[in-house]
Short mmCIF file of the C-alpha atoms (twelve columns), coordinates in Angstrom:
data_MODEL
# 
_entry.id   MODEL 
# 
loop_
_atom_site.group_PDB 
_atom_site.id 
_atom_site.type_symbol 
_atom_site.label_atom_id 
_atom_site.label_alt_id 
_atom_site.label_comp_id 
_atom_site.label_asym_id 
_atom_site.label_seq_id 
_atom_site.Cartn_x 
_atom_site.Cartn_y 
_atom_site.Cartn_z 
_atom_site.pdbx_PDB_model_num 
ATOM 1   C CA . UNK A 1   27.979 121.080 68.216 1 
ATOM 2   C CA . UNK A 2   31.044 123.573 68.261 1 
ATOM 3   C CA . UNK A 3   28.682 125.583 67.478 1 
ATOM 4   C CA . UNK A 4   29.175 128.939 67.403 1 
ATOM 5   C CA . UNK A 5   25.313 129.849 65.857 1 
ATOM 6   C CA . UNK A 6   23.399 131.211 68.512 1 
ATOM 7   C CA . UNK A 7   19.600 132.289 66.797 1 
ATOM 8   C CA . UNK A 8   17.621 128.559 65.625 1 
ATOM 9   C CA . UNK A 9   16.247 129.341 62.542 1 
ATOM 10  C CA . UNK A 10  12.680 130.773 62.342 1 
ATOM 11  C CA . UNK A 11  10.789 127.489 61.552 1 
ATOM 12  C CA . UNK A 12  9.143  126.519 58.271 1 
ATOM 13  C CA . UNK A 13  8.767  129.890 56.818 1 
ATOM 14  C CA . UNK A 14  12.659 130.521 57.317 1 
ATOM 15  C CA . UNK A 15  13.702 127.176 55.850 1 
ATOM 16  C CA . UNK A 16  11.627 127.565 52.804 1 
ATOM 17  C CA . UNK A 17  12.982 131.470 52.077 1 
ATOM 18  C CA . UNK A 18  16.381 129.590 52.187 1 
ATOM 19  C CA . UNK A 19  15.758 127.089 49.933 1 
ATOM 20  C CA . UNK A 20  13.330 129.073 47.917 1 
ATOM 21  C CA . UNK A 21  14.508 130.191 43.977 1 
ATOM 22  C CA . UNK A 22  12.592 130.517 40.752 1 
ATOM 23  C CA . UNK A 23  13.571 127.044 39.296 1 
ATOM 24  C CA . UNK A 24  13.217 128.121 36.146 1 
ATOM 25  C CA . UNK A 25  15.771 130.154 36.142 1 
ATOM 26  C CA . UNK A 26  18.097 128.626 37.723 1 
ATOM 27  C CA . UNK A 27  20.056 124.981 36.682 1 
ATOM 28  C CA . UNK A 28  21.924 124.120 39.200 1 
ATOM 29  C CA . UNK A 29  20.885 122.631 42.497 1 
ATOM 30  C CA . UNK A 30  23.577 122.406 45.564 1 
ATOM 31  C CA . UNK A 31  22.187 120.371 48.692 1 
ATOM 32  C CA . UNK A 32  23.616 121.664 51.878 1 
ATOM 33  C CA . UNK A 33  23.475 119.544 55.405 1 
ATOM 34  C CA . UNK A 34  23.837 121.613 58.164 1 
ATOM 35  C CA . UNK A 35  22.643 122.959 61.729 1 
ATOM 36  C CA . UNK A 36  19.865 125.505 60.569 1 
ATOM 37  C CA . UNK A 37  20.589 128.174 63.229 1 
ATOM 38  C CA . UNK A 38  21.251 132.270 62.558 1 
ATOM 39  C CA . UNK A 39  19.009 131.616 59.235 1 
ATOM 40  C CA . UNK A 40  18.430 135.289 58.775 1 
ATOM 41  C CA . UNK A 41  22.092 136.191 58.645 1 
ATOM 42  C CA . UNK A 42  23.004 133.348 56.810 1 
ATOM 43  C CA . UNK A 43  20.535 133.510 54.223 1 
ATOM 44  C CA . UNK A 44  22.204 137.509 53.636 1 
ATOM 45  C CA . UNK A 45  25.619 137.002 54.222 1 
ATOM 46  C CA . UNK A 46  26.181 133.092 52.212 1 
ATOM 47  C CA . UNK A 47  22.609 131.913 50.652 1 
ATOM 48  C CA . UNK A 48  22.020 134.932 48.746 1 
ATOM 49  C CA . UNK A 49  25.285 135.876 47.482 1 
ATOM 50  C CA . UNK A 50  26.309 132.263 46.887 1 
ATOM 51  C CA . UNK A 51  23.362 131.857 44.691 1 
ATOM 52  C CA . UNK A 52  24.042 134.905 42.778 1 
ATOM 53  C CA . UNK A 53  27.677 133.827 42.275 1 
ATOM 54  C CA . UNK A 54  26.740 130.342 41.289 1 
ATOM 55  C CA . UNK A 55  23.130 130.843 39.048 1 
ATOM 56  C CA . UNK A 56  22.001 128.215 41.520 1 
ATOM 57  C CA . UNK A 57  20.091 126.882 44.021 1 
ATOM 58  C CA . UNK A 58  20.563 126.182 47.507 1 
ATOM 59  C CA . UNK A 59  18.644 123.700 49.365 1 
ATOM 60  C CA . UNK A 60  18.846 122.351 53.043 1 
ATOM 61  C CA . UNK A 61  18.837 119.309 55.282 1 
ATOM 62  C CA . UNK A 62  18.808 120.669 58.858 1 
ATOM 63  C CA . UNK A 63  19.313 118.807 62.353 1 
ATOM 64  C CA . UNK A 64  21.649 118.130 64.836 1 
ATOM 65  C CA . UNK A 65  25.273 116.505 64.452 1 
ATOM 66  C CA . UNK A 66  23.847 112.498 65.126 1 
ATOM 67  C CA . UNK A 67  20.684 112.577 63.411 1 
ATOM 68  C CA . UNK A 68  22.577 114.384 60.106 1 
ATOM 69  C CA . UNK A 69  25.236 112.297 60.052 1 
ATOM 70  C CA . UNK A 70  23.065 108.915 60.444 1 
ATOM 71  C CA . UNK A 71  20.753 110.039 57.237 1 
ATOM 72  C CA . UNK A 72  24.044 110.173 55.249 1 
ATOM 73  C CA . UNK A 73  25.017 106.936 56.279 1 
ATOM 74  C CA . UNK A 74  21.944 105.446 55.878 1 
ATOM 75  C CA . UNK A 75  21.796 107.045 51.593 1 
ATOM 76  C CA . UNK A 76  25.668 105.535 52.055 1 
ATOM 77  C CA . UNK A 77  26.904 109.190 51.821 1 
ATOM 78  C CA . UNK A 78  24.385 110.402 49.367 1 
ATOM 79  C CA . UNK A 79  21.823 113.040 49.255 1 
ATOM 80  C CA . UNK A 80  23.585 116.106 49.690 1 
ATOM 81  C CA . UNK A 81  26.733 118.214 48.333 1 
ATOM 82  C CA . UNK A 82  28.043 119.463 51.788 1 
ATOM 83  C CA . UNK A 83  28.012 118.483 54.781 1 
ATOM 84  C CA . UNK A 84  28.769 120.559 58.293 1 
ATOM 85  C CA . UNK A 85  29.859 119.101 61.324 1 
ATOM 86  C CA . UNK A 86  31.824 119.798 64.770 1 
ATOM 87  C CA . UNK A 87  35.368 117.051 64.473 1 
ATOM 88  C CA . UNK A 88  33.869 114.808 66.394 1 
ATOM 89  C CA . UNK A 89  31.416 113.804 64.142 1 
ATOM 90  C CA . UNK A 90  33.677 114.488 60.468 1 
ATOM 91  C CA . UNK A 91  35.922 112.031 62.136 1 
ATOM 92  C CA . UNK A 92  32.852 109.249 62.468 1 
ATOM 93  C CA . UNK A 93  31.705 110.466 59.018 1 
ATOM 94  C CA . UNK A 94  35.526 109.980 57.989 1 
ATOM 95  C CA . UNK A 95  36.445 106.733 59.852 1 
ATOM 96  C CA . UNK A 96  32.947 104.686 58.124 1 
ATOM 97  C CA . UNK A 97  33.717 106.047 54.444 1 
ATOM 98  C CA . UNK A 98  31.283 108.643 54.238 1 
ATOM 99  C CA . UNK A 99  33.492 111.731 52.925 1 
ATOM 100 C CA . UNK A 100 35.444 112.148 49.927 1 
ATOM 101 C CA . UNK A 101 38.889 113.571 50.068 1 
ATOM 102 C CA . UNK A 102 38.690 117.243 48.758 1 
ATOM 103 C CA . UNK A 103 40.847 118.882 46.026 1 
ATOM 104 C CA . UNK A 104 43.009 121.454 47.264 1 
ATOM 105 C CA . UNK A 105 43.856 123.057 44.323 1 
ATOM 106 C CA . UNK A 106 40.129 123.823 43.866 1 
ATOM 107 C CA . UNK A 107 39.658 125.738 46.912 1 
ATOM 108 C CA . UNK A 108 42.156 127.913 46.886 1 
ATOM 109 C CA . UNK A 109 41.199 130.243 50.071 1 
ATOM 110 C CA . UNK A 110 42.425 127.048 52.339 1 
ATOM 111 C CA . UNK A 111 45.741 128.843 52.206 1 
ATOM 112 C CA . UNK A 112 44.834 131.755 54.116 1 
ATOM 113 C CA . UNK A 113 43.643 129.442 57.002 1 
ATOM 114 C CA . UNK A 114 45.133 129.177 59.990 1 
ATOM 115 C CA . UNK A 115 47.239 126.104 60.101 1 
ATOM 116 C CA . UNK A 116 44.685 124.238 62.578 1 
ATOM 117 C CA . UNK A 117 42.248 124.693 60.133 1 
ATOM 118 C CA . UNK A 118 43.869 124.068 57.016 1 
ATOM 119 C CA . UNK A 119 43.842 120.341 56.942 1 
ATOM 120 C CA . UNK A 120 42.403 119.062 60.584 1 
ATOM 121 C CA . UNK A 121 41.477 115.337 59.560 1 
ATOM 122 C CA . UNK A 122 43.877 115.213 56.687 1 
ATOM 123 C CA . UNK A 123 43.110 114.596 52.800 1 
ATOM 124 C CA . UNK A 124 39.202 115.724 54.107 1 
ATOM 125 C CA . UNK A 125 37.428 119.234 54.691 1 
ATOM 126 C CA . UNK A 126 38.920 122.302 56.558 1 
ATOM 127 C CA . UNK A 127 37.353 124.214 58.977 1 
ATOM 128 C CA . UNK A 128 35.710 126.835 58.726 1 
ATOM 129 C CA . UNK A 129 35.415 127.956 62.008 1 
ATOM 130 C CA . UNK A 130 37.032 127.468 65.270 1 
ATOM 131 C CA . UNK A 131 36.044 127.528 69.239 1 
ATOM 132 C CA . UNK A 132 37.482 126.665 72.305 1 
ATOM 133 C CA . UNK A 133 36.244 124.124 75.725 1 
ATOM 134 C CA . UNK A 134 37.591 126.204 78.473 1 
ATOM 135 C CA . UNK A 135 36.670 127.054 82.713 1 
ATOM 136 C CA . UNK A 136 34.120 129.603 83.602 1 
ATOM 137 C CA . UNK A 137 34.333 130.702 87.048 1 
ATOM 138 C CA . UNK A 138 32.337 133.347 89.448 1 
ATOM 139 C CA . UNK A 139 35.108 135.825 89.782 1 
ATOM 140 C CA . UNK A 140 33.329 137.104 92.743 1 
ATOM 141 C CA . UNK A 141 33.765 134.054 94.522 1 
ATOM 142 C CA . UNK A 142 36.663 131.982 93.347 1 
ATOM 143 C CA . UNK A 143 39.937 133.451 94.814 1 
ATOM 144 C CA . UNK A 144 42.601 133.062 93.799 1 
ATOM 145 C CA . UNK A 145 41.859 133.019 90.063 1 
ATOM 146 C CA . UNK A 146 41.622 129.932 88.335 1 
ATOM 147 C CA . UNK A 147 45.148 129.625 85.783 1 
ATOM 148 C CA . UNK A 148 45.309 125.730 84.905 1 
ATOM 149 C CA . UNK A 149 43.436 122.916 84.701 1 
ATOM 150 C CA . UNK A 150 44.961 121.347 87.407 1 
ATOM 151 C CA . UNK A 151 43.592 124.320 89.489 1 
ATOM 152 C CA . UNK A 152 39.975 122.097 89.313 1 
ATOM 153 C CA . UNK A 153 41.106 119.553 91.912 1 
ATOM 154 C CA . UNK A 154 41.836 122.662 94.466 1 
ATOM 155 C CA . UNK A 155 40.556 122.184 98.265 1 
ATOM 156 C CA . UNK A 156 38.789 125.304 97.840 1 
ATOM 157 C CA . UNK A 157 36.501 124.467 95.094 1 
ATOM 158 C CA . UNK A 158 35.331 121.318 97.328 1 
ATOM 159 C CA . UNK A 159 30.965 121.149 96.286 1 
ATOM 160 C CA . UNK A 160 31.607 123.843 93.750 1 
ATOM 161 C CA . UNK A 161 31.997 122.813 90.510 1 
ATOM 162 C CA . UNK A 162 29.228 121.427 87.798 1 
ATOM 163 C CA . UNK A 163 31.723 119.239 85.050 1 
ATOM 164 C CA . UNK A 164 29.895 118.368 81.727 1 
ATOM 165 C CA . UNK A 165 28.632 114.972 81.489 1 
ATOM 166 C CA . UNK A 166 30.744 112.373 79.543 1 
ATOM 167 C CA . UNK A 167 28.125 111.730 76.937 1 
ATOM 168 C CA . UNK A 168 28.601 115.589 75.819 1 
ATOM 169 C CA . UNK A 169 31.398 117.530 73.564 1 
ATOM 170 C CA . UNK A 170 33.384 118.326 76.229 1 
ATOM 171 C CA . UNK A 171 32.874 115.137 79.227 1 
ATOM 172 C CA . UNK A 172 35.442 113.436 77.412 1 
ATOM 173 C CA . UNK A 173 38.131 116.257 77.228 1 
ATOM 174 C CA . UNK A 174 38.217 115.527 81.085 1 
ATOM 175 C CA . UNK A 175 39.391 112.347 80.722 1 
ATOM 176 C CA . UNK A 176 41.673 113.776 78.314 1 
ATOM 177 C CA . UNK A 177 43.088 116.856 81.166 1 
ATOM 178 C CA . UNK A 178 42.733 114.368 83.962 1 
ATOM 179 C CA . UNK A 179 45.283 112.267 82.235 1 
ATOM 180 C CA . UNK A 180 47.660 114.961 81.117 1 
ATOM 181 C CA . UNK A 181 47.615 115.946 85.160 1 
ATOM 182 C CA . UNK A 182 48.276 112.205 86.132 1 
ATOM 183 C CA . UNK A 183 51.273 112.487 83.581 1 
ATOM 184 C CA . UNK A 184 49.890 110.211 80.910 1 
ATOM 185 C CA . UNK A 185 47.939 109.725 77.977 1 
ATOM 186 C CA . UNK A 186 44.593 108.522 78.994 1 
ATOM 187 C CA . UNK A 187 44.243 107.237 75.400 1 
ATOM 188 C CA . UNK A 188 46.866 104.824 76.046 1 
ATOM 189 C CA . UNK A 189 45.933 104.111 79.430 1 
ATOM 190 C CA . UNK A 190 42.894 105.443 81.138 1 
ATOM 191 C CA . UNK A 191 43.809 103.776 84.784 1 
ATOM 192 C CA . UNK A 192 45.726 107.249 86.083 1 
ATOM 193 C CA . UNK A 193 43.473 109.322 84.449 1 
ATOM 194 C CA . UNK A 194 40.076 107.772 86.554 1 
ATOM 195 C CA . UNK A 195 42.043 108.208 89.495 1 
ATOM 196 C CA . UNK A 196 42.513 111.763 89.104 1 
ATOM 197 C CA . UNK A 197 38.456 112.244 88.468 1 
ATOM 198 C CA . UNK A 198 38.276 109.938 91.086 1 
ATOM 199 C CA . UNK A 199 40.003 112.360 93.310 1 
ATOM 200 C CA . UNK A 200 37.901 115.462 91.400 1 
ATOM 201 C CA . UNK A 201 34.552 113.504 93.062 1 
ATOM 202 C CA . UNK A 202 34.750 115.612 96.273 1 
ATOM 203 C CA . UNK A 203 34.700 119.333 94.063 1 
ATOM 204 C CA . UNK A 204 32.120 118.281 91.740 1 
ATOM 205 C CA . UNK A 205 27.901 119.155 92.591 1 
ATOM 206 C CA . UNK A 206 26.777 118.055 89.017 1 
ATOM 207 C CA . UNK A 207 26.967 116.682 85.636 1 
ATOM 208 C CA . UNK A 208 25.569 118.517 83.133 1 
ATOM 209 C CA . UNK A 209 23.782 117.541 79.923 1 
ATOM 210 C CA . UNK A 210 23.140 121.161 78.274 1 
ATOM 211 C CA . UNK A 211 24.640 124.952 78.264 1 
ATOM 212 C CA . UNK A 212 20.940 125.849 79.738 1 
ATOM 213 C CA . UNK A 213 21.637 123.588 82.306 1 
ATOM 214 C CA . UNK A 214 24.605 124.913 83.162 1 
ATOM 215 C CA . UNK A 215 23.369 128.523 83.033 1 
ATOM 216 C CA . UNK A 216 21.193 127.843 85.653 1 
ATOM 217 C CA . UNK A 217 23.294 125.876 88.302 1 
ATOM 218 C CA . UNK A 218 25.522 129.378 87.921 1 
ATOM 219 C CA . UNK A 219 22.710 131.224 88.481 1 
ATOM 220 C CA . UNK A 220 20.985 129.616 91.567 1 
ATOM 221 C CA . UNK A 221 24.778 129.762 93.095 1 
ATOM 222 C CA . UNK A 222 24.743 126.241 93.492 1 
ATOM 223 C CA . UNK A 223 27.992 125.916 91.371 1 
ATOM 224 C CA . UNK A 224 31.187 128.360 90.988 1 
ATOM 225 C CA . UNK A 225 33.170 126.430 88.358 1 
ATOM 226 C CA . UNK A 226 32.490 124.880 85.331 1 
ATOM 227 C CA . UNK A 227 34.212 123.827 81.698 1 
ATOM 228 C CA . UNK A 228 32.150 125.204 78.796 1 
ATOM 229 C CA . UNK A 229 32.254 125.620 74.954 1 
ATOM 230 C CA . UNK A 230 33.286 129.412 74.672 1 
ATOM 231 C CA . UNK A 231 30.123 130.237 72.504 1 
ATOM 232 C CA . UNK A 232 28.018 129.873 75.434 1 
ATOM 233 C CA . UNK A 233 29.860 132.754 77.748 1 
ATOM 234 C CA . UNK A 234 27.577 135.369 76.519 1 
ATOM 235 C CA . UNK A 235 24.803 134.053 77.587 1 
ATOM 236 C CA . UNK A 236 26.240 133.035 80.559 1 
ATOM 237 C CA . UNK A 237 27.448 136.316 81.552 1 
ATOM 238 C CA . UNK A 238 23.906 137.601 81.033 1 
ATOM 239 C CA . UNK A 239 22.720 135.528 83.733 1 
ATOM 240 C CA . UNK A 240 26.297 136.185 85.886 1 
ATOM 241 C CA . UNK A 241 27.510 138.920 85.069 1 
ATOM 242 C CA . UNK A 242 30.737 138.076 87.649 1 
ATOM 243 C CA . UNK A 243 31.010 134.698 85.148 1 
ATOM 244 C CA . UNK A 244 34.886 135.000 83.974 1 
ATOM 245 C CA . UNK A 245 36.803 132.793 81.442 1 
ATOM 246 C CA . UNK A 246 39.890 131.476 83.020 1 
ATOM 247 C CA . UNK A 247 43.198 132.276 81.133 1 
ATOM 248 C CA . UNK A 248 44.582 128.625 81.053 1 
ATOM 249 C CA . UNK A 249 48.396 129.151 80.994 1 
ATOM 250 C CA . UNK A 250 48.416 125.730 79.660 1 
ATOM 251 C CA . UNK A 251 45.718 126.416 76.982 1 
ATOM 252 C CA . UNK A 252 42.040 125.928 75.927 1 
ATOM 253 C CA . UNK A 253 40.620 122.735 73.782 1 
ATOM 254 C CA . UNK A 254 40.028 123.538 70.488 1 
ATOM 255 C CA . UNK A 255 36.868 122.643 69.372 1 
ATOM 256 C CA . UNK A 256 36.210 122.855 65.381 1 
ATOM 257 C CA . UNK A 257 33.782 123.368 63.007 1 
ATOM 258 C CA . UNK A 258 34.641 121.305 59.809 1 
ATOM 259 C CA . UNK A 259 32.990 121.143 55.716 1 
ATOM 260 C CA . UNK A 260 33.258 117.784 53.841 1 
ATOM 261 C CA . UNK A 261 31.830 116.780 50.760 1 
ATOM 262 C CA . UNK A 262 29.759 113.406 51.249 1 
ATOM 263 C CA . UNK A 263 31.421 110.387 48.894 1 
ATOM 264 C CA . UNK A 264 27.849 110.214 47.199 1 
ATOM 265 C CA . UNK A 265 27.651 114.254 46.514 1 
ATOM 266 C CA . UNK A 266 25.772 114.647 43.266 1 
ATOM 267 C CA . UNK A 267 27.998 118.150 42.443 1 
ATOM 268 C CA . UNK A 268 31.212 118.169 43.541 1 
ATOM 269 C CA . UNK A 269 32.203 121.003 41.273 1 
ATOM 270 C CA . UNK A 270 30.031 123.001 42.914 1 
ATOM 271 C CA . UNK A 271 30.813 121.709 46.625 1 
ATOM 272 C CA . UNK A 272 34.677 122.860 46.237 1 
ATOM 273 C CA . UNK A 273 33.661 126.251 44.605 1 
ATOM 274 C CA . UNK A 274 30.774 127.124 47.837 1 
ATOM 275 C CA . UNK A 275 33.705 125.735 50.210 1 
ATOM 276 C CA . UNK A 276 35.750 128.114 49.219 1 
ATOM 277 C CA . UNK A 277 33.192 130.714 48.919 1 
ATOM 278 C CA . UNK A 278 33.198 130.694 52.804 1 
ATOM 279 C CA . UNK A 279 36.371 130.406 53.668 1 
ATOM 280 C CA . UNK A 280 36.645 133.982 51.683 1 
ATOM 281 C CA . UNK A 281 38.733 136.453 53.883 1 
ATOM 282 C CA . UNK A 282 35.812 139.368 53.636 1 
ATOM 283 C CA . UNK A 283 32.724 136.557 54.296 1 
ATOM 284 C CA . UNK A 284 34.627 135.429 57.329 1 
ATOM 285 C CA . UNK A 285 34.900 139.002 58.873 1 
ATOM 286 C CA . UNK A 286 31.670 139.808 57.850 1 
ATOM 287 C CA . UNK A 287 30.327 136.741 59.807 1 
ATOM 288 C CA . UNK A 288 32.501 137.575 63.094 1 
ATOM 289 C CA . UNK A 289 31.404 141.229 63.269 1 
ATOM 290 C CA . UNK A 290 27.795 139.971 62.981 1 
ATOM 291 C CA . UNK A 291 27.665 137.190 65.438 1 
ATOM 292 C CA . UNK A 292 27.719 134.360 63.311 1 
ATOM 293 C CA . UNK A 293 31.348 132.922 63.901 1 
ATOM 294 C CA . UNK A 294 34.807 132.891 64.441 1 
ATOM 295 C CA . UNK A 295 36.995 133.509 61.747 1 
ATOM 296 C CA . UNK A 296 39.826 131.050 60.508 1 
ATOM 297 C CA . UNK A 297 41.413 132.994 57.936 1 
ATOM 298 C CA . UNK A 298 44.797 134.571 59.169 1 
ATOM 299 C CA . UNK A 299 44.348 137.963 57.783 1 
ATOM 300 C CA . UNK A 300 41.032 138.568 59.415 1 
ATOM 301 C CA . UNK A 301 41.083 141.481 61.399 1 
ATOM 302 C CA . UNK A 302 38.292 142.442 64.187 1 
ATOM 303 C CA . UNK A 303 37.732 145.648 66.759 1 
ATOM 304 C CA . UNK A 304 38.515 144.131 70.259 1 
ATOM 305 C CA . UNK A 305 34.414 144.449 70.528 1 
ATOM 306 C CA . UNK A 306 33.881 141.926 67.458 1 
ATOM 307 C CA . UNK A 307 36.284 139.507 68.942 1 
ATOM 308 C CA . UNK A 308 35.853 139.551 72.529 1 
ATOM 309 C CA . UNK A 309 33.479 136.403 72.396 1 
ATOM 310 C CA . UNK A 310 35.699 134.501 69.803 1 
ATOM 311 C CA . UNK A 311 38.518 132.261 69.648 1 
ATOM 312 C CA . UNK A 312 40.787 134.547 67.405 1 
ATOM 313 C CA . UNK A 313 44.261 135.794 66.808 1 
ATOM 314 C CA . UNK A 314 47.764 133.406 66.426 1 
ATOM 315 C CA . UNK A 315 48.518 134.034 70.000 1 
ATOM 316 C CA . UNK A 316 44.778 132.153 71.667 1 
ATOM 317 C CA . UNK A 317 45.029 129.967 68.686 1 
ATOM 318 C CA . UNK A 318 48.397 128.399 68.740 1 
ATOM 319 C CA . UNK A 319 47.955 127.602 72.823 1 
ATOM 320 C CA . UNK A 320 45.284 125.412 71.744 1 
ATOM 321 C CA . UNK A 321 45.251 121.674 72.554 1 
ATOM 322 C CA . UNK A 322 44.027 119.993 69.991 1 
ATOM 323 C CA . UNK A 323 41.870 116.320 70.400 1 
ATOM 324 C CA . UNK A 324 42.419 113.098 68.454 1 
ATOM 325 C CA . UNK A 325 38.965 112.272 67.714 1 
ATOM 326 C CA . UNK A 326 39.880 108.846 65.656 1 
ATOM 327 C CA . UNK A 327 41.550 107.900 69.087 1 
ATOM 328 C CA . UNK A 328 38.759 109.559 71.790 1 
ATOM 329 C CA . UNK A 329 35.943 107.954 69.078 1 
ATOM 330 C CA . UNK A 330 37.908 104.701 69.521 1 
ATOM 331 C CA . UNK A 331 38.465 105.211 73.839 1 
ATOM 332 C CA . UNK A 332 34.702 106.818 74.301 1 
ATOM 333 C CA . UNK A 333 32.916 103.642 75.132 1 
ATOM 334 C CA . UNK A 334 34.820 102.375 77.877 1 
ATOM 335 C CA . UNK A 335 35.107 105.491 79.117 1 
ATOM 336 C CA . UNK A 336 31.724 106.317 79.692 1 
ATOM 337 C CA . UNK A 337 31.409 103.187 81.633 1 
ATOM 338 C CA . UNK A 338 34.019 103.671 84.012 1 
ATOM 339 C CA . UNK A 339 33.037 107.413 84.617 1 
ATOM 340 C CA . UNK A 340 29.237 106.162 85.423 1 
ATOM 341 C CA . UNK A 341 30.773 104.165 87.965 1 
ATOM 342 C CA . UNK A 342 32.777 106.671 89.243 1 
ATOM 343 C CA . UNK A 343 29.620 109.087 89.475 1 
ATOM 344 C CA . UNK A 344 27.128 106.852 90.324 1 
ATOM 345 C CA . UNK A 345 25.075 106.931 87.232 1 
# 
């Protein structure tokens, strides 16, 4: 998950405040799927309001990316009105049918997105909110500073960096970077771009599966250097406090977090009016000064405080590489075999 959210959401009692309304009163019914983290917040800042706005209710279906998407596939894209997940998964929910193409013209805050956001998977969803796969280094220890990608293959860093495993968000962007050092597209053809990780071997302690995991091969100094999703620096930092994000000349990877309304979505009216609901330029600050995420509207603006753990502003955003999910969905397989081979796994 691009994920952003930081706080899970406070069990049961949480979940059924959320979906809680006097039914009686109220007609409507909109069925969201999504992660079911930073419940308090979201509950004030969307839930509430939306349901105030809309004389309905809003009701949830919580879980991670895989298991989300594979109980709308298994209703064939029924069951619920809208549907949150990171690219990587909207583009498997896209590519087996699952999503319906949205109506522009009925969510008329899309035009204040940046244009990364606006339309990231075509005729489907936007996103809402946007974050970046970047290096983390020990500035106490790394010297010089690390200032490309290509700086990962440095003699210096030989036994010092942790990579994230290929199963994960980000182990395939380094198939991705190792190909764009190699000169190629490893989409096309992968061969240069295993060399190159092939040559990493020698720099690299560790793959690993999870942000804690990560955390703590920082923290017991047995790595220096790592890639990670940018919502996971805080906590990072808390552990390191000499933990730096590199600033890539060549750029982050963008990493989004996308809406779509299932094909089988019961109220569609109501889908395009709560889509556009958050993509409203006051919501979307409100949410980045809290903590919740990073805003995609253009005229956002935030304190230097409020955005120092975001990816925000035209200038980060435009130097972001972007990923062609249909084609790293359609490369993934074989490259998870060929980079257990090269790790031994």
């Amino acid at each position: 998950m691009i994920g952003t959210f930081s706080r899970i959401l406070a069990g049961a009692a949480c979940a059924a405040m959320l979906a809680a309304g006097p039914a009686a009163a109220q007609s409507k019914t909109l069925t969201i799927s999504w992660w079911g983290f930073n419940g308090d917040k979201l509950n004030e800042y969307i839930v509430q309001p939306f349901q105030k706005q809309c004389g309905c209710e809003l009701v949830f279906e919580t879980g991670n990316n895989a298991d989300r998407l594979n109980k709308i596939k298994i209703r064939s894209g029924g069951g619920v009105d809208v549907a949150y997940f990171t690219d990587s998964y909207s583009q498997i929910g896209i590519e087996e049918g699952l999503f319906q193409p949205i109506d522009r013209s009925k969510i008329p805050n899309i035009d204040g997105l940046y244009e990364m956001a606006q339309a990231p998977q075509g005729e489907y969803g936007p996103a809402y909110s946007i974050g970046r796969v970047g290096i983390v280094y020990d500035s106490a220890k790394v010297e010089p500073a690390i200032t490309r990608w290509s700086d990962l293959w440095r003699d210096d860093l030989k036994g010092q960096i942790s990579l994230p495993g290929i199963t994960t968000t980000a182990g395939p962007m380094v198939v991705m970077l190792a190909g764009d050092k190699a000169g190629t597209d490893a989409f096309e053809d992968d061969g240069p771009a295993f060399a190159e990780i092939e040559a990493l071997k020698p720099n690299v302690v560790k793959n690993y599966k999870t942000g804690s995991e990560m955390i703590n091969l920082f923290s017991t100094g047995e790595v220096t250097v790592s890639l990670a999703q940018d919502f996971a620096l805080a906590q990072l930092q808390a552990a390191v406090p000499t933990v730096v994000w590199a600033d890539l000349e060549d750029g982050a990877v963008a990493t989004l977090n996308t809406v779509n309304i299932p094909k089988g979505a019961e109220n569609v009216e109501l889908a395009h009016e709560f889509i556009n609901f958050i993509l409203d330029p006051e919501l979307q600050k409100t949410l980045a000064a809290n903590g919740v995420d990073a805003p995609v509207v253009k005229s956002v603006e935030l304190t230097p405080e409020q955005a120092k753990q975001w990816t925000y502003g035209a200038a980060m955003i435009d130097n972001l590489k972007r990923v062609d999910y249909a084609k790293m969905n359609a490369a993934k397989k074989g490259w998870i075999d060929r980079w257990n081979e090269v790790f031994g796994m």
